[in-house]
One Martini backbone bead per residue (centre of mass of N, CA, C, O) as a GRO file, in nm:
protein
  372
    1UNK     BB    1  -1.598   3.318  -9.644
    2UNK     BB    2  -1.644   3.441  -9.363
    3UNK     BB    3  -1.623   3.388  -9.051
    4UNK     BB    4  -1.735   3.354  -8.733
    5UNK     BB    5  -1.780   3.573  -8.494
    6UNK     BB    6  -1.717   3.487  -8.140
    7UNK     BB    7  -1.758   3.534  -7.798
    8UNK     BB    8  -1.501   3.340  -7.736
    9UNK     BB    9  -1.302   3.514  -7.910
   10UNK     BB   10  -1.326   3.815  -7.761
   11UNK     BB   11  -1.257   3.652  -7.460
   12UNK     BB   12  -1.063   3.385  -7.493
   13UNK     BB   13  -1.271   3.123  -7.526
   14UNK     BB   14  -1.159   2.768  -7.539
   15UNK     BB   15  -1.356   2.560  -7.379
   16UNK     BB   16  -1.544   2.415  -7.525
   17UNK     BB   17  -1.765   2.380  -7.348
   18UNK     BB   18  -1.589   2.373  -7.067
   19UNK     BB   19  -1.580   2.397  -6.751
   20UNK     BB   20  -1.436   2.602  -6.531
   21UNK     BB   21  -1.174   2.549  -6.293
   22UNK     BB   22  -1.122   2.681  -5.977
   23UNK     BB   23  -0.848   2.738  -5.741
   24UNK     BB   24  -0.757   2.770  -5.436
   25UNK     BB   25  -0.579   2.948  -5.234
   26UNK     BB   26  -0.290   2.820  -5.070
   27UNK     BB   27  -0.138   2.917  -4.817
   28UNK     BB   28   0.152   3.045  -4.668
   29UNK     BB   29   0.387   2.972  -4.430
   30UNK     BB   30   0.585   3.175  -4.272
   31UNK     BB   31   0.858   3.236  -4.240
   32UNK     BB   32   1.074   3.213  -3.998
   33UNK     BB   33   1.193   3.383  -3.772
   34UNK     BB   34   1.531   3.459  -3.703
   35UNK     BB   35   1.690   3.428  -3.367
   36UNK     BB   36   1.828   3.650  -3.213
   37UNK     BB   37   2.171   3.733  -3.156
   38UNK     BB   38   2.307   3.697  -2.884
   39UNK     BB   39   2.473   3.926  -2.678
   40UNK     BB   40   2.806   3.867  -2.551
   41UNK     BB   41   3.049   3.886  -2.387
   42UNK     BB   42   3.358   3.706  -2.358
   43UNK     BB   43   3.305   3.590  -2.114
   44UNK     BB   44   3.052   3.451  -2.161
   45UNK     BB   45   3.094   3.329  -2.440
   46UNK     BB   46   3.324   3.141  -2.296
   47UNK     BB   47   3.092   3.012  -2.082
   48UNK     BB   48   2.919   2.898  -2.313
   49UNK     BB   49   3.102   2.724  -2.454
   50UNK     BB   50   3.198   2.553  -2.264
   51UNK     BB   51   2.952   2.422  -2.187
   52UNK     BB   52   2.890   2.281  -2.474
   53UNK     BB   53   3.108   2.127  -2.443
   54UNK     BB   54   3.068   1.946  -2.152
   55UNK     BB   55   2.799   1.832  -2.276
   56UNK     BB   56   2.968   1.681  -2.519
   57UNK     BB   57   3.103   1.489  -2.315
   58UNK     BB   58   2.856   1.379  -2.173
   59UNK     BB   59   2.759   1.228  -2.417
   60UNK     BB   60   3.008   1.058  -2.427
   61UNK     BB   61   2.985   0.932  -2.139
   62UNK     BB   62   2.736   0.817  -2.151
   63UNK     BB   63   2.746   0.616  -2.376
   64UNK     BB   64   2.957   0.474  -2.279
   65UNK     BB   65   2.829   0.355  -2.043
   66UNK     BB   66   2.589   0.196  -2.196
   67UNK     BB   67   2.833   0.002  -2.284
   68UNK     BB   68   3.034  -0.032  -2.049
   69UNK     BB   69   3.275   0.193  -2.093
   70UNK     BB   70   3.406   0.313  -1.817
   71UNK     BB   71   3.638   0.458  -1.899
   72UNK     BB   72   3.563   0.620  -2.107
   73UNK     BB   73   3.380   0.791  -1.930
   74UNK     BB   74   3.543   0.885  -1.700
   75UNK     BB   75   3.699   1.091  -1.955
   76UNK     BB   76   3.440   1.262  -2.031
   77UNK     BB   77   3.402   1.357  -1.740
   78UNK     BB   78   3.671   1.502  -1.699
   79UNK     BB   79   3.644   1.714  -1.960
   80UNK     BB   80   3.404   1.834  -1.845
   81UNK     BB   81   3.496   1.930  -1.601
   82UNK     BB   82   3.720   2.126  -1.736
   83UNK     BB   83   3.514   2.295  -1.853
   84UNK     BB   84   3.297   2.273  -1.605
   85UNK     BB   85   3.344   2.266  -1.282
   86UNK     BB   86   3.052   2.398  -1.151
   87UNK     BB   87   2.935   2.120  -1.229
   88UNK     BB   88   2.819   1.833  -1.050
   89UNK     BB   89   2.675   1.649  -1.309
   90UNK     BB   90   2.999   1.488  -1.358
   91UNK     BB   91   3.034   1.367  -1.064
   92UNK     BB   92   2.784   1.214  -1.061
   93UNK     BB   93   2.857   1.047  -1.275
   94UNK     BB   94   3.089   0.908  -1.130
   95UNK     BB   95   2.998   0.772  -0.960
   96UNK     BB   96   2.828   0.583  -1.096
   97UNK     BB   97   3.061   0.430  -1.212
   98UNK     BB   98   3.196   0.318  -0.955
   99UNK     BB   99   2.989   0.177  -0.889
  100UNK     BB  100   2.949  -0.024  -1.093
  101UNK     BB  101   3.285  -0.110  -1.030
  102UNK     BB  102   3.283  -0.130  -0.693
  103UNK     BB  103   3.433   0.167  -0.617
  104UNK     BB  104   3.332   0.282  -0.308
  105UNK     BB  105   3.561   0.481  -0.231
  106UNK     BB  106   3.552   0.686  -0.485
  107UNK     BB  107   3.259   0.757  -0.450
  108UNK     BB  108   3.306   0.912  -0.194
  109UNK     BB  109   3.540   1.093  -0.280
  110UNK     BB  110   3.376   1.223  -0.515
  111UNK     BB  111   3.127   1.299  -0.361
  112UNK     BB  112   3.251   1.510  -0.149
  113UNK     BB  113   3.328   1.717  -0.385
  114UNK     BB  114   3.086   1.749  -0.532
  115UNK     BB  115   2.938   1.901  -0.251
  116UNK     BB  116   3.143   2.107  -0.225
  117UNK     BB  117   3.108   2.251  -0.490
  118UNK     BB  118   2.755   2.236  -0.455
  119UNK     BB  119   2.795   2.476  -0.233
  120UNK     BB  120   2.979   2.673  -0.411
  121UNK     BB  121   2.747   2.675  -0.637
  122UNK     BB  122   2.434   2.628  -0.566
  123UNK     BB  123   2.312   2.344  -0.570
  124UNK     BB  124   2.080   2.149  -0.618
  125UNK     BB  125   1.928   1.986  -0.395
  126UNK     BB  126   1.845   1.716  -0.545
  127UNK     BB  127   2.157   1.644  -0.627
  128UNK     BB  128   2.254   1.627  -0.374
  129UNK     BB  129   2.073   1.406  -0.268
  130UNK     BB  130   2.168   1.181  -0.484
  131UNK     BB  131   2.511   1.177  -0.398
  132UNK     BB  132   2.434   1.103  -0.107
  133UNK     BB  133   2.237   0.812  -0.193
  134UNK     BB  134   2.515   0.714  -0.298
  135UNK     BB  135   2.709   0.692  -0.068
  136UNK     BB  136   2.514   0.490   0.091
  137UNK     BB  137   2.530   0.271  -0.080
  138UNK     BB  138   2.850   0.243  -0.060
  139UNK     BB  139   2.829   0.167   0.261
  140UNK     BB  140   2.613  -0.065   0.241
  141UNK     BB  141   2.827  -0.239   0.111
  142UNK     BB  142   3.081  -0.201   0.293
  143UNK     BB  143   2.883  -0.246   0.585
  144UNK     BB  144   2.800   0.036   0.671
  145UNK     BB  145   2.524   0.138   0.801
  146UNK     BB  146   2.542   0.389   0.968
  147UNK     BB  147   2.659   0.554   0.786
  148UNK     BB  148   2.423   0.506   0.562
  149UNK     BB  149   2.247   0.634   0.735
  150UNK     BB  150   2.416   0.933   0.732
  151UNK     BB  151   2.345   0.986   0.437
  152UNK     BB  152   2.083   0.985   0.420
  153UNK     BB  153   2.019   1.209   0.608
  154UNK     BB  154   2.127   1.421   0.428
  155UNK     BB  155   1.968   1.405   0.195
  156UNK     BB  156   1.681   1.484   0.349
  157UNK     BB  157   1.762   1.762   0.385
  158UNK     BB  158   1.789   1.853   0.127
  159UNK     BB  159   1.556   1.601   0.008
  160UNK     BB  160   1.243   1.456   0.047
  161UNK     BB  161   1.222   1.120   0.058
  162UNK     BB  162   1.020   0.803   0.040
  163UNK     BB  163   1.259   0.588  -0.069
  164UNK     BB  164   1.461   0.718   0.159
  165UNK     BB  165   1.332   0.628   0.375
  166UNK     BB  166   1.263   0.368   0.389
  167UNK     BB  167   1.559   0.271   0.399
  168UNK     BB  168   1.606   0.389   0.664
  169UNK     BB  169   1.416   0.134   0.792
  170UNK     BB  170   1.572  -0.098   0.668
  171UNK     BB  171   1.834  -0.033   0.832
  172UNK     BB  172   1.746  -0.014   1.123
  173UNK     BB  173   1.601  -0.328   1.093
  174UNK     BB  174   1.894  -0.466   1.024
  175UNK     BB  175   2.056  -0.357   1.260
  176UNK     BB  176   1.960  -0.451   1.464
  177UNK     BB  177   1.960  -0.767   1.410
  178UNK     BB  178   2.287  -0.746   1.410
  179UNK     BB  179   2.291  -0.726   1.716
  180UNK     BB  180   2.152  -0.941   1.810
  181UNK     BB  181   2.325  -1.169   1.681
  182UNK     BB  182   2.598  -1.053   1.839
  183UNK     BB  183   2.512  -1.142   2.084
  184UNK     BB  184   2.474  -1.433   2.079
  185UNK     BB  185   2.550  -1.688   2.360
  186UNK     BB  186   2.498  -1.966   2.471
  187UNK     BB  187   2.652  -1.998   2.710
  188UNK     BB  188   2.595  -1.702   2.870
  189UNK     BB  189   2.300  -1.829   2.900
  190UNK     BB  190   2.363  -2.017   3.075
  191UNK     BB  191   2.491  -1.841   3.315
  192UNK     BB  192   2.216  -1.652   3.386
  193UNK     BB  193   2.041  -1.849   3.452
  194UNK     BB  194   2.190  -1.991   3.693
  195UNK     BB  195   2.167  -1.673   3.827
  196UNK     BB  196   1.872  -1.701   3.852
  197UNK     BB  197   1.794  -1.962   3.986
  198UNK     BB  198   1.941  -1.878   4.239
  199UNK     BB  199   1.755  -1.641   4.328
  200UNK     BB  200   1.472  -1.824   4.319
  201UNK     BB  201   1.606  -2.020   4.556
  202UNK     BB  202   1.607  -1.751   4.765
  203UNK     BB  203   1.309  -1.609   4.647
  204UNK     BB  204   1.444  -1.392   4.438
  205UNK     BB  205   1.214  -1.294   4.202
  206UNK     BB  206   1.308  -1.006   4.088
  207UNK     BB  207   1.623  -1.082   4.049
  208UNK     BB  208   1.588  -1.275   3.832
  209UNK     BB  209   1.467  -1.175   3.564
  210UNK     BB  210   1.703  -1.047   3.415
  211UNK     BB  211   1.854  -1.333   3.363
  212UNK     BB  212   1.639  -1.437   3.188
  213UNK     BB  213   1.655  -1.218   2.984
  214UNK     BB  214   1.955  -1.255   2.900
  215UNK     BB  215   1.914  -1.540   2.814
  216UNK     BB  216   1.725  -1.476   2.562
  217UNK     BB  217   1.933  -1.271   2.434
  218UNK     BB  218   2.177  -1.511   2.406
  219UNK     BB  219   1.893  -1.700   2.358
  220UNK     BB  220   1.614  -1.690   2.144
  221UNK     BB  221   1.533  -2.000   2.103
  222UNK     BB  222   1.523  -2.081   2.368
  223UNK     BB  223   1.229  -2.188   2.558
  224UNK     BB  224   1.320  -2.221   2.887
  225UNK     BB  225   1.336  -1.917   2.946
  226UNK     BB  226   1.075  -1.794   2.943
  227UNK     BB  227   0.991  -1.993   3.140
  228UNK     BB  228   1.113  -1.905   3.350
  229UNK     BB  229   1.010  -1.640   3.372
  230UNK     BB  230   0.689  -1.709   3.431
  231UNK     BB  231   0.748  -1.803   3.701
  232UNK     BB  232   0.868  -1.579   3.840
  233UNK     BB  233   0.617  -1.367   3.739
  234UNK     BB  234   0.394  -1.597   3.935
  235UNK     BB  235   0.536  -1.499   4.199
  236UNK     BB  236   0.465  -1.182   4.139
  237UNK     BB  237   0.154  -1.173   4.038
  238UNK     BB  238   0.213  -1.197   3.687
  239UNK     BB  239  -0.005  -1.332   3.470
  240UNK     BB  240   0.019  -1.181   3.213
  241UNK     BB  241   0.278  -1.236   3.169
  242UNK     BB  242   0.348  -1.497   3.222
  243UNK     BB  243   0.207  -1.584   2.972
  244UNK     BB  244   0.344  -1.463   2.744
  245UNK     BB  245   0.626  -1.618   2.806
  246UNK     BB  246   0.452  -1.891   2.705
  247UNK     BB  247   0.401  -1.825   2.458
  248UNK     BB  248   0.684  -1.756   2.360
  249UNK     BB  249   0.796  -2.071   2.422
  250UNK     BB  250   0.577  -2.175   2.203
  251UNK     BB  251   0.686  -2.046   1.943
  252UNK     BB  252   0.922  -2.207   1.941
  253UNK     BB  253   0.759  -2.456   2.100
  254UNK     BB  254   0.474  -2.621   2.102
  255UNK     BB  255   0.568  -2.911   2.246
  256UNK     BB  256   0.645  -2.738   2.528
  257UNK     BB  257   0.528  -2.927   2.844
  258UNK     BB  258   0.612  -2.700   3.048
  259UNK     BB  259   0.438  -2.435   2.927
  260UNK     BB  260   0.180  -2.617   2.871
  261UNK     BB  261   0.132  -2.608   3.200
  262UNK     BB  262   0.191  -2.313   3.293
  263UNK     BB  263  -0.054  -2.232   3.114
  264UNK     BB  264  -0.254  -2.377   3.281
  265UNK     BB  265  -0.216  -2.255   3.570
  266UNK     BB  266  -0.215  -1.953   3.474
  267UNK     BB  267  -0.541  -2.044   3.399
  268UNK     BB  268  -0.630  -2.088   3.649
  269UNK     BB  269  -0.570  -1.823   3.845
  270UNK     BB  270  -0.781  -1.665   3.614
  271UNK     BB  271  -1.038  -1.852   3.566
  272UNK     BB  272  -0.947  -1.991   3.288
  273UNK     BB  273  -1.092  -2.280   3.298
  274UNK     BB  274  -1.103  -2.367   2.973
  275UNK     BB  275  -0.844  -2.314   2.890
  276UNK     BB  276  -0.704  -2.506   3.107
  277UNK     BB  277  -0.790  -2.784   2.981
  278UNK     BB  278  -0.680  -2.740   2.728
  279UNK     BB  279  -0.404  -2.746   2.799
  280UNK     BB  280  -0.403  -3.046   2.933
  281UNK     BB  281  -0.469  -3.173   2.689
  282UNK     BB  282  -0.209  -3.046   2.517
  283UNK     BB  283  -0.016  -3.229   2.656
  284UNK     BB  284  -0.123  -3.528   2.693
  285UNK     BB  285  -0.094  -3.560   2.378
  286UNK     BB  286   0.229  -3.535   2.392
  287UNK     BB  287   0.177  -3.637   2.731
  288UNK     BB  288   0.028  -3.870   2.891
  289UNK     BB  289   0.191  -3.894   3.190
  290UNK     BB  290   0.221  -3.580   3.251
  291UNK     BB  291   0.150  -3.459   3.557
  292UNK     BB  292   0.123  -3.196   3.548
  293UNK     BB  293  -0.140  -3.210   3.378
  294UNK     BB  294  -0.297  -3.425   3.520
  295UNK     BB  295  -0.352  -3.236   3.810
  296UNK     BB  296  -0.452  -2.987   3.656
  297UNK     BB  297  -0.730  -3.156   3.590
  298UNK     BB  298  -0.836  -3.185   3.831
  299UNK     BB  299  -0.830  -2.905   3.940
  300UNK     BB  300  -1.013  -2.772   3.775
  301UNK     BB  301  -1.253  -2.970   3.809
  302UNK     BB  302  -1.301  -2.906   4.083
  303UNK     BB  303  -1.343  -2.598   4.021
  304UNK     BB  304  -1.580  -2.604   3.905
  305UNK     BB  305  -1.762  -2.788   4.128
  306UNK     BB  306  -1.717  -2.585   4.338
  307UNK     BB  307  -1.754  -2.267   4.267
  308UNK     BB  308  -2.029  -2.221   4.138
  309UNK     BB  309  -2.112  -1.876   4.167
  310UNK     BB  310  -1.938  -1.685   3.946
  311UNK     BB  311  -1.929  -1.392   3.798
  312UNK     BB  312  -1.666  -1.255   3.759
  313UNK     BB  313  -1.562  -1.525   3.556
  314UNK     BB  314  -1.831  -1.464   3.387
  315UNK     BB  315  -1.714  -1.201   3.262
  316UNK     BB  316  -1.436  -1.284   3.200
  317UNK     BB  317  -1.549  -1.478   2.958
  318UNK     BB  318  -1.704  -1.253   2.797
  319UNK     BB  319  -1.440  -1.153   2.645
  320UNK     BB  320  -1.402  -1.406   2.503
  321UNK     BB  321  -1.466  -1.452   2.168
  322UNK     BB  322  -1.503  -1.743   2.187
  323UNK     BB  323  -1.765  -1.726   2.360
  324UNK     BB  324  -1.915  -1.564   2.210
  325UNK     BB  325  -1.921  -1.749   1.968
  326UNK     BB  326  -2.120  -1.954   2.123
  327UNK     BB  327  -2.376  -1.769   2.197
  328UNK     BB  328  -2.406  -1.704   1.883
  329UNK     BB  329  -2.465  -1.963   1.842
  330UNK     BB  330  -2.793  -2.114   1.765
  331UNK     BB  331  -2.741  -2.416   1.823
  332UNK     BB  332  -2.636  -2.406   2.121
  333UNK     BB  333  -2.891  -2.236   2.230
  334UNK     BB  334  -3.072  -2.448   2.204
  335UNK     BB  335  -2.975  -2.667   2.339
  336UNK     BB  336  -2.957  -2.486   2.602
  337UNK     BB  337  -3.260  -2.489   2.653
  338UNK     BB  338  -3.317  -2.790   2.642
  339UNK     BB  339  -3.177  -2.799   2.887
  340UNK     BB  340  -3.342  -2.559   3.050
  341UNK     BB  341  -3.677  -2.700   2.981
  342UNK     BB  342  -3.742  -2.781   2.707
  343UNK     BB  343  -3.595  -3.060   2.547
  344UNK     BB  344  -3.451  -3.283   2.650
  345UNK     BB  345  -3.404  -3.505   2.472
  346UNK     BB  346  -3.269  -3.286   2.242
  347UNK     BB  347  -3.059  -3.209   2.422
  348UNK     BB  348  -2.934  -3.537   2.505
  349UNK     BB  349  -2.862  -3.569   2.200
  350UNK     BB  350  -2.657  -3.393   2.150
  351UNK     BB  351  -2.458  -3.466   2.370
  352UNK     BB  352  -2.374  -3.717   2.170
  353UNK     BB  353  -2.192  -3.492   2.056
  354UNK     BB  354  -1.872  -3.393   2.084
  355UNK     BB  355  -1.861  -3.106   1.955
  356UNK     BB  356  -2.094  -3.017   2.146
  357UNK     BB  357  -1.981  -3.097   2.428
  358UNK     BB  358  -1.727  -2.929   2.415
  359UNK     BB  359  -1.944  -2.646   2.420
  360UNK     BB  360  -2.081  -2.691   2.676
  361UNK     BB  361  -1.818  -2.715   2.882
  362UNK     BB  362  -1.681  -2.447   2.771
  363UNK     BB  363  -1.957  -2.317   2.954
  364UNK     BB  364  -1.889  -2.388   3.218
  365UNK     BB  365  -1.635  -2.353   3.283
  366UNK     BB  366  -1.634  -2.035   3.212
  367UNK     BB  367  -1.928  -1.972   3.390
  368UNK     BB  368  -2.176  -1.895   3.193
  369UNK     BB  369  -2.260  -2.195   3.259
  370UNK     BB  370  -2.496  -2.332   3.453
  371UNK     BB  371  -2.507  -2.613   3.714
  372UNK     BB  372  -2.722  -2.799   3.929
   0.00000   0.00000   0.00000
């Protein structure tokens, strides 16, 4: 008996009854077209080959360097350059060699090949930048400032940057240093001295102070100079610079009781009666004995007392941020009103703490504050 004949005989259909999977073509990706070959005559060709060359060598020049290994890098970076000479950045690279090797000279000897190339093949602005500012470098080394800095400023003509400026900054505040300090001379600064004290004992006060000046600059660390200018300074009743003289003094010696009574005197002369106490107090505790402070303290207290009502000077004490900040503490205003009128005994009580006493003395010295 024939076998019966099935519709999936007739369609090919083997599948026993299992769904069939189709799967999606995956498209592919055309292959990229090649390059089309650039046709140059054999002039350029002659040129791109060299070029290529020199990179070849730059690289292995490179290697070298990382490696530490200067000759050999010196040599890939001369082959570079005879391959392609109008290219300055293989001198550029040997500066940098030189420089490692701190062979200062040369750094410079290359330097200057290779901006006369890259002048002449109008090399980019910024790599002659780099050469200037490695040649700078180089002479800052050899202690040629003043050339470091002509080469840095060639540098920023090139191309402004702020990292070459900041270095020409720190070299001209250097420079400056190195000749004050070549300058310093104490010797001749007692010279100076001398011929000021002359000038200022035949009364000539303004002829001293140039020789005080000199004497400070050829010894700038003696405190007793400034005090010299400080006194011609007074005598010709410039009291704002001589009291600055006697603070210059004072930054050397913080101790030097004769600046330290100059400073009181010519804040007597001031008016600024507060501070001219507080400076013989401060003399006084360094030198118990010393007349000048002694003598100062008398005459502040006098003129105190006997000063009355001077508006100038407390308008100009005002102006004083110490006072300021005194008037306005809470706790001082409160006591000045109980002394003025209204709880005395809480006022009399305050006055018995000495910090606070002394902050009201010196609301009296500089005159804001009236006693009757």
């Amino acid at each position: 008996m024939a076998a019966e004949t099935t519709m999936g005989d007739l369609f090919g259909d083997d599948s026993s009854g299992e769904e069939e999977v189709i799967e999606a073509a995956v498209p592919v990706a055309p292959a990229p077209e090649p390059e089309p070959e650039v046709e140059r005559t054999p002039e350029e060709q002659a040129a791109y080959d060299a070029k290529q060359l020199a990179l070849a060598h730059k690289a292995k020049g490179n290697a070298a360097y990382k490696k530490r290994d200067f000759d050999a890098a010196l040599k890939h970076y001369d082959d570079a350059i005879a391959a392609d000479p109008s290219d300055v950045t293989y001198r550029n690279n040997k500066c940098a060699v030189h420089f490692e090797k701190k062979d200062y000279a040369a750094v410079l000897e290359e330097g200057k090949e290779a901006i006369r190339v890259g002048r002449e093949h109008r090399a980019d602005y910024e790599l002659v930048h780099k050469i200037y500012v490695r040649m700078g470098k180089a002479k800052q080394k050899q202690g040629d400032l003043a050339g470091a800095i002509e080469e840095f400023n060639n540098a920023q003509v090139e191309h402004r940057d702020k990292a070459t400026e900041r270095i020409i900054k720190n070299l001209e505040m250097d420079m400056k240093k190195a000749k004050t300090a070549a300058y310093i001379d104490p010797e001749k600064a007692v010279a100076s001295k001398e011929e000021g004290n002359a000038k200022f004992r035949e009364g000539k006060f303004a002829e001293s102070i140039p020789h005080y000046e000199e004497a400070m600059k050829r010894d700038p660390k003696n405190p007793a100079y400034p005090n010299n200018l400080a006194a011609a300074l007074t005598k010709l009743g410039n009291f704002a610079a001589a009291k600055q003289a006697c603070e210059k003094a004072l930054d050397l010696d913080p101790k030097y009781v004769k600046a330290i009574a100059k400073k009181g005197d010519l804040e007597m002369l001031m008016k600024e009666y507060h501070k001219a106490i507080e400076s013989y107090k401060k003399g006084l505790a360094i030198e118990p004995a010393n007349a000048a402070c002694k003598q100062g303290l008398v005459k502040v207290q006098h003129a105190i007392n006997t000063s009355g009502t001077d508006t100038e000077r407390a308008q100009h004490a005002m102006a004083d941020p110490e006072i300021q900040a005194l008037l306005q503490d809470p706790v001082v205003r409160d006591v000045i009103n109980n002394l003025s009128g209204g709880d005395q005994m809480a006022g009399q009580r305050a006055m018995n703490d000495p910090t606070m006493r002394a902050k009201i003395e010196k609301l009296i010295a500089s005159g804001v504050l009236q006693t009757k």
